[in-house]
ZAMARGU-4260 file (C-alpha; in steps of 0.2 Angstrom, whole numbers, plus 5000, padded with zeros to 4 digits):
<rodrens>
0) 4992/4910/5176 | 4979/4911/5161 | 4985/4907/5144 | 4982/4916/5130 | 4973/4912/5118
5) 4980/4908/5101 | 4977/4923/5089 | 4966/4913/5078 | 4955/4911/5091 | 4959/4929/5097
10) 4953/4936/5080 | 4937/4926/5078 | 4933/4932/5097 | 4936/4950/5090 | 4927/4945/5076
15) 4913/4941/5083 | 4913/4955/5096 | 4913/4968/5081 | 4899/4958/5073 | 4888/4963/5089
20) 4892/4980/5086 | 4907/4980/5098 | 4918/4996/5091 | 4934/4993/5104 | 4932/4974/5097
25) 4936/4982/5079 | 4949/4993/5084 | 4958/4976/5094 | 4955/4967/5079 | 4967/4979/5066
30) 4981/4977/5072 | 4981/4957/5074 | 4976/4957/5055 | 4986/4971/5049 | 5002/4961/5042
35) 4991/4947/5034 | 4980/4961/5026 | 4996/4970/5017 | 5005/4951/5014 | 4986/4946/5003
40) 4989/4963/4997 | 5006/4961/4990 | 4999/4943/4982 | 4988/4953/4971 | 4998/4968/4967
45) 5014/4956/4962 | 5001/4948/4951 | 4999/4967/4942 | 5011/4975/4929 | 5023/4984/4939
50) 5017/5001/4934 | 5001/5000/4943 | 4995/5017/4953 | 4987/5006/4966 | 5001/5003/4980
55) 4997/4987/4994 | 4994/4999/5007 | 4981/5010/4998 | 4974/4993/4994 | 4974/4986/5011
60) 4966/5003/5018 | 4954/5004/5004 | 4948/4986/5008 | 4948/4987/5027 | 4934/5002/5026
65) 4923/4991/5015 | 4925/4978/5028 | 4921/4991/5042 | 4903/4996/5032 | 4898/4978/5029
70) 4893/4977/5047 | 4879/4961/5043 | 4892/4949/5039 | 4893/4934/5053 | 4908/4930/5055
75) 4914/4913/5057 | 4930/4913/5059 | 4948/4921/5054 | 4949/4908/5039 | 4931/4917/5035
80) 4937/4934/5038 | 4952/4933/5025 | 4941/4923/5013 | 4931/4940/5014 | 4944/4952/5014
85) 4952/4943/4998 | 4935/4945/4988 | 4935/4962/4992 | 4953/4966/4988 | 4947/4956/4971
90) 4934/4968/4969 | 4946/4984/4972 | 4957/4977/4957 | 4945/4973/4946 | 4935/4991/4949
95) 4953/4997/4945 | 4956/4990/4930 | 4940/4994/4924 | 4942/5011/4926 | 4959/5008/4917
100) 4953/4999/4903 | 4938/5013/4900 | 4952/5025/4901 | 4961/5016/4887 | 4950/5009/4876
105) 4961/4996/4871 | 4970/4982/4879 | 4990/4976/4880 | 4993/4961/4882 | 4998/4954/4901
110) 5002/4938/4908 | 4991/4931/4923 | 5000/4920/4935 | 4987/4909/4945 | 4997/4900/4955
115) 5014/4897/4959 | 5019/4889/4940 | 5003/4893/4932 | 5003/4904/4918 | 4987/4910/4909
120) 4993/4922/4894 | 4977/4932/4893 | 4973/4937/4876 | 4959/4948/4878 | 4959/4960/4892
125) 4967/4967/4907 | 4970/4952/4914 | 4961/4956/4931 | 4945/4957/4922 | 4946/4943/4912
130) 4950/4933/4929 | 4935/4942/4936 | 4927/4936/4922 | 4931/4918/4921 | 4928/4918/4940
135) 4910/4924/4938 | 4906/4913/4923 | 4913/4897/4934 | 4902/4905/4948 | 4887/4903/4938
140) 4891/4886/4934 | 4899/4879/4953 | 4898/4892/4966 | 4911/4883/4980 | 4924/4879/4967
145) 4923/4897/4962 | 4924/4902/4978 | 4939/4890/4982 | 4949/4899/4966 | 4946/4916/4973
150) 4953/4910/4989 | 4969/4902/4985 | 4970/4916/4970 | 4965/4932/4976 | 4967/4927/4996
155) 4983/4917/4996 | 4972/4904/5007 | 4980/4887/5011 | 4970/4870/5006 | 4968/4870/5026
160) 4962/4887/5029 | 4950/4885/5012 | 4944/4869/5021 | 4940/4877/5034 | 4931/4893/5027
165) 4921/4883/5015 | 4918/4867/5029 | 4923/4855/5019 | 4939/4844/5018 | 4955/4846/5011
170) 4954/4832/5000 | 4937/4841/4994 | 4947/4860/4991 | 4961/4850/4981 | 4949/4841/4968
175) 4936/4858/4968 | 4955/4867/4965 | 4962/4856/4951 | 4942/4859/4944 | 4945/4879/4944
180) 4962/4878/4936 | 4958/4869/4921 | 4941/4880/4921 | 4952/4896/4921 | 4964/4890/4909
185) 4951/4886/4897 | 4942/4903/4897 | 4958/4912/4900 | 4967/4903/4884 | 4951/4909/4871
</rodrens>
């Protein structure tokens, strides 16, 4: 009897597939990722005031057929996959909230939560946009610690699954994460 394999390995085997230009491989593939997809999706969106027009599933959909376009992305791995998929969700948010902000002209105030007991008050905008911004100003100053934020942020990643995504240790995801927080909390905080 043949094992199965475990669907990590089953993803990144699809994952690989559609990166060859395998189309069966893609359609395989959504379902397997379907549930993890709407469960980062309903990270951001508890994150956002709870009037907000954009549902988890619209989100989920939205970002699933930007993923389908980018077909030169090699994929590594799941952990890489839902790395990717959380920047793009990011991306959806923040293009959101731009188009919200330009619709108001103004600002309220909103509360930004970061992580489980983390609290930024954000003072000057919506508070997407001023994450995307404090993201893209540490960015410019230490890629991978930026890129370990937007993970356990936006992508709900584990210190593991970061690990793995980024190829480097745990050990190294926990100092580059207590790096981002108090980055964050700085520029949030002004």
């Amino acid at each position: 009897m043949t094992q199965k394999p475990p669907p990590g390995a089953e993803i990144t085997a699809l994952l690989a597939a559609w990166g060859e230009g395998d189309r069966q491989a893609l359609d395989a593939l959504l379902p397997l990722v379907h549930e993890q997809l709407k469960r980062l999706a309903r990270r951001h969106m508890a994150r956002e005031r709870s009037s907000h027009t954009l549902q988890p599933t619209a989100l989920v959909n939205e970002a699933f057929l930007r993923l389908v376009r980018e077909n030169r992305i090699d994929w590594q791995s799941r952990d890489h996959f839902f790395a990717i998929a959380a920047q793009i969700m990011r991306f959806i948010l923040v293009d959101h909230a731009r188009g919200r902000v330009a619709q108001r002209r103004g600002g309220e105030k909103q509360q930004v939560l970061i992580d489980t007991g983390f609290d930024i008050a954000d003072t000057r905008a919506a508070g997407v946009l001023a994450v995307h911004d404090a993201l893209t100003d540490l960015a410019k100053v230490d890629g991978r610690r930026a890129r370990v934020a937007e993970m356990r942020v936006f992508g709900g990643l584990s210190v593991d699954e970061s690990a793995k995504a980024l190829g480097v240790s745990a050990v190294t995801i926990m100092r580059d994460w207590r790096f981002a927080r108090a980055w964050l909390q700085r520029e949030l905080s002004r």
